[in-house]
Backbone as a chain_set.jsonl record, in Angstrom:
{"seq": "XXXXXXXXXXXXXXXXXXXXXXXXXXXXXXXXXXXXXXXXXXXXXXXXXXXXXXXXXXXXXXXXXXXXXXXXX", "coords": {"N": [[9.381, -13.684, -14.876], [9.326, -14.693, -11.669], [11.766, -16.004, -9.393], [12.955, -17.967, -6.575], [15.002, -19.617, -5.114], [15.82, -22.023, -3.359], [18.931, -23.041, -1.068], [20.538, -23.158, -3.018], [23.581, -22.973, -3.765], [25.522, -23.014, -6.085], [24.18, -21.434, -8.281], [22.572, -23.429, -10.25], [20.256, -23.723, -10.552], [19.709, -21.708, -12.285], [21.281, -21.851, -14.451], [20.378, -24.122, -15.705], [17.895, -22.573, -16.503], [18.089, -20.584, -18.135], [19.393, -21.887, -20.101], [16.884, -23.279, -20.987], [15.591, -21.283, -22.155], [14.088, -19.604, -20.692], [13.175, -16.769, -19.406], [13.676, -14.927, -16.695], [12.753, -12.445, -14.261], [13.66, -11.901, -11.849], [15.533, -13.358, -9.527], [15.758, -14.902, -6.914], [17.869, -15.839, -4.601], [19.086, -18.458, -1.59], [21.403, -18.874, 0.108], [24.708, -20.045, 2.179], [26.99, -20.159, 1.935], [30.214, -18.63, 1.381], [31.554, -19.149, -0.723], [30.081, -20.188, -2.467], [28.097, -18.491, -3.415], [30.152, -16.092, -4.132], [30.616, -17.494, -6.558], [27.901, -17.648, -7.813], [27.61, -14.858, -7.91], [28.977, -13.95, -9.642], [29.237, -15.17, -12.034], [26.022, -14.103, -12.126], [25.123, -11.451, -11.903], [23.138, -9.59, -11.106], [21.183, -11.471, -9.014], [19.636, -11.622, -6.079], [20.528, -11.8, -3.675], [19.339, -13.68, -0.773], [20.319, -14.895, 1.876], [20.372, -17.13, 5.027], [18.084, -19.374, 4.554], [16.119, -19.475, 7.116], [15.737, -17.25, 7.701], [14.491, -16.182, 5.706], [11.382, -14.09, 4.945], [7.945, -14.497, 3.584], [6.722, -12.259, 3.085], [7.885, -10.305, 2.239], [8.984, -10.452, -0.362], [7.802, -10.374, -3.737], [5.364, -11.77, -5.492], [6.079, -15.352, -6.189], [7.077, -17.011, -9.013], [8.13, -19.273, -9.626], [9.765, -22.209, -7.389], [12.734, -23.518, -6.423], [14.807, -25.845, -5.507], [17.809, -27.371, -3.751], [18.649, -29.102, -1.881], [19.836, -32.209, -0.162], [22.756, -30.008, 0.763]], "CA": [[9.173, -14.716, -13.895], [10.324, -14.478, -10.455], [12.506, -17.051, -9.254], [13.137, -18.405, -5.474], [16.208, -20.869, -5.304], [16.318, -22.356, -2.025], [20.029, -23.966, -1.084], [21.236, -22.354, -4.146], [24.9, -23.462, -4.475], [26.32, -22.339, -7.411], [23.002, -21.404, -9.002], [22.773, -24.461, -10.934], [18.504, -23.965, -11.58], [19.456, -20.539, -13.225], [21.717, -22.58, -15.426], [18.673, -24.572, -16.557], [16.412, -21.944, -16.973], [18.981, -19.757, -19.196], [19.561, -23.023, -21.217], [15.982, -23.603, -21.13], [15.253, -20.394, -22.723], [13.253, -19.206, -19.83], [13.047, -15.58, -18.979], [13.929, -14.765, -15.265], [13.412, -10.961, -14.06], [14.216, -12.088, -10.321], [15.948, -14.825, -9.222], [16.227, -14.681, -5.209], [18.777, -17.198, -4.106], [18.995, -18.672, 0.261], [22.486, -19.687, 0.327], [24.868, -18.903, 3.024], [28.124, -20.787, 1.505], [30.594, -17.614, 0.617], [32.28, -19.311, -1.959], [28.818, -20.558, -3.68], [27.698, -17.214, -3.371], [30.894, -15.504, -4.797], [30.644, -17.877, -8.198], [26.835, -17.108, -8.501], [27.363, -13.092, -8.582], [30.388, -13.504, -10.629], [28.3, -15.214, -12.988], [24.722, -13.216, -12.747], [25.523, -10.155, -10.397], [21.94, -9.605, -10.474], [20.875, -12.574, -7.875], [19.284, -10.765, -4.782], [20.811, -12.788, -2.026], [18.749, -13.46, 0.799], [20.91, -15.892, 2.718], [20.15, -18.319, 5.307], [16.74, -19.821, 4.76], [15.701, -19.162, 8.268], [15.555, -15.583, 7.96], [13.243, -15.188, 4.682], [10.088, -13.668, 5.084], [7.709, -14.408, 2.644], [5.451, -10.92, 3.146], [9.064, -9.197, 2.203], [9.32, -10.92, -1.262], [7.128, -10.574, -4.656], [4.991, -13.039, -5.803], [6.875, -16.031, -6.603], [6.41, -18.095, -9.669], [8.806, -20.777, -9.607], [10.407, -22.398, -6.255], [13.456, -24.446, -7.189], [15.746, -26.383, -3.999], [19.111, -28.006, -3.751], [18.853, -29.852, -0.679], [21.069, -31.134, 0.619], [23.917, -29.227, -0.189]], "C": [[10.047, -14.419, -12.685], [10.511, -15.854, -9.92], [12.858, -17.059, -7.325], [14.02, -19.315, -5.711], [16.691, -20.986, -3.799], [18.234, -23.079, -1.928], [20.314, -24.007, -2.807], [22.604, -22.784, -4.975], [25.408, -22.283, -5.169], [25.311, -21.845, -8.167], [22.858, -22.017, -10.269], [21.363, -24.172, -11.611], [19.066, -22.378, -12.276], [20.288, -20.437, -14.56], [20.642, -23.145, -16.397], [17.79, -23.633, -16.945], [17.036, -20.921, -17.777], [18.834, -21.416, -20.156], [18.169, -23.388, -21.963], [15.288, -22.505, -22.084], [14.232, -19.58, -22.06], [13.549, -17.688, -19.076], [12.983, -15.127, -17.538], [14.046, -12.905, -15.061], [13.855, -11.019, -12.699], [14.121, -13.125, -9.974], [16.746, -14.401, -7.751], [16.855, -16.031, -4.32], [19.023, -17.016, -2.37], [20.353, -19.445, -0.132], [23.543, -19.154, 1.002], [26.751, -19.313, 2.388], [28.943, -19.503, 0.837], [31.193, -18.099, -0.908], [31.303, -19.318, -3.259], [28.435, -19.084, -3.879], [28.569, -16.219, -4.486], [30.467, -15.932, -6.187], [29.406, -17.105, -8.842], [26.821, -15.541, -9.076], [28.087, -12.808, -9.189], [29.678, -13.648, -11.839], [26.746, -14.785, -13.64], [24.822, -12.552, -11.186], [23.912, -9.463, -9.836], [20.977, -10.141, -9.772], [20.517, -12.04, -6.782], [19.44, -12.119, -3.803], [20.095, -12.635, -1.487], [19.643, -14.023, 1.965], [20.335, -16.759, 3.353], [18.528, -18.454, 5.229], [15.809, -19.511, 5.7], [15.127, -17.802, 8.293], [14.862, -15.163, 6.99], [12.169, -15.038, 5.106], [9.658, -13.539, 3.722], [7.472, -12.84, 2.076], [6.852, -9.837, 2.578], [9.662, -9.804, 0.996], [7.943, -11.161, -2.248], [6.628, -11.649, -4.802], [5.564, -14.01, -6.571], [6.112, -17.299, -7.698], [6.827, -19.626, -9.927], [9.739, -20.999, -7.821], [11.484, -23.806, -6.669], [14.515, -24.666, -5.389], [16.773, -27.303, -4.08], [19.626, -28.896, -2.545], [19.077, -31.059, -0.837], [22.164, -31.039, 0.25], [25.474, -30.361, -0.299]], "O": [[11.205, -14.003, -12.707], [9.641, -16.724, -9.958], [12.994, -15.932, -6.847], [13.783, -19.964, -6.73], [17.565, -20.354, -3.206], [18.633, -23.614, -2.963], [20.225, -24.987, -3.547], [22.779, -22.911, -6.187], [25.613, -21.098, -4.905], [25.829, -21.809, -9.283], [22.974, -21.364, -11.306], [21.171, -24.289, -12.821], [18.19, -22.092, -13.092], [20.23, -19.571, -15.434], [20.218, -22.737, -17.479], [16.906, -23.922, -17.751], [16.148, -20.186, -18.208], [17.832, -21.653, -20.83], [18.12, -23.711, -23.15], [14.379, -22.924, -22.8], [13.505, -18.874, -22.759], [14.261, -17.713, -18.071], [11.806, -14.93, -17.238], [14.962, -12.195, -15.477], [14.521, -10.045, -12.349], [13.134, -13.86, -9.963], [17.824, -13.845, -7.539], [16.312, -16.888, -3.623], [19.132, -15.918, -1.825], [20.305, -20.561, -0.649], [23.735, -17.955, 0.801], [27.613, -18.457, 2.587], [28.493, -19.172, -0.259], [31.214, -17.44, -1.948], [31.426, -18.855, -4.393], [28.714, -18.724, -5.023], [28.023, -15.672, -5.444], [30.027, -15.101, -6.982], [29.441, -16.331, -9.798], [26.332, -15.084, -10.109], [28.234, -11.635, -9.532], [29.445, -12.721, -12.615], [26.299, -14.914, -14.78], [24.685, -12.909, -10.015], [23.589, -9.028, -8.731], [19.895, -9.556, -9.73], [21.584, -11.893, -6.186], [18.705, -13.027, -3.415], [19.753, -11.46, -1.36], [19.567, -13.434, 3.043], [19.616, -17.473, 2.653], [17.805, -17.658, 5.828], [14.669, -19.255, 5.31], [14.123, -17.441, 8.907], [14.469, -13.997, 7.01], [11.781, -15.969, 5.812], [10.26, -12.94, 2.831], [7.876, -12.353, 1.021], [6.677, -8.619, 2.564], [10.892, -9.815, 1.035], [7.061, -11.92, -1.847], [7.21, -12.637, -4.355], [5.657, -13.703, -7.759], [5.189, -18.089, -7.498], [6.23, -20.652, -10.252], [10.229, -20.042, -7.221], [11.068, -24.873, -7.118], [14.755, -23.846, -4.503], [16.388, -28.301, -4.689], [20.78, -29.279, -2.354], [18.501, -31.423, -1.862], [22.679, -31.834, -0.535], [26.457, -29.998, -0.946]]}, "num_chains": 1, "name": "protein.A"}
């Protein structure tokens, strides 16, 4: 499953979806917060940052099966 996590945080939905027992091969987190950022890749280093929201392009990202959002932060 590929994963989108708008306003990301701490990557709190990739908490749920590990707990959930849900299989994630890409989980592409928009968050520009360094600190949130730091925890998430401490805790799953494989997270393909995109950063600020503004700047994703869909046409430059796999087909997405889940869209998960944290707004507002």
């Amino acid at each position: 499953m590929n994963v989108l996590s708008l306003f990301d945080g701490i990557s709190c939905g990739r908490i749920a979806l590990d707990r959930a027992g849900i299989k994630v091969n890409n989980y592409f987190a928009s968050e520009i917060d360094a600190n949130a950022i730091k925890i998430a890749q401490h805790n799953w280093p494989n997270t393909i940052q995109l950063g600020d929201i503004v700047n994703i392009k869909s046409e430059n990202l796999p087909k997405i099966d889940l869209v998960t959002a944290g707004s507002p932060c």
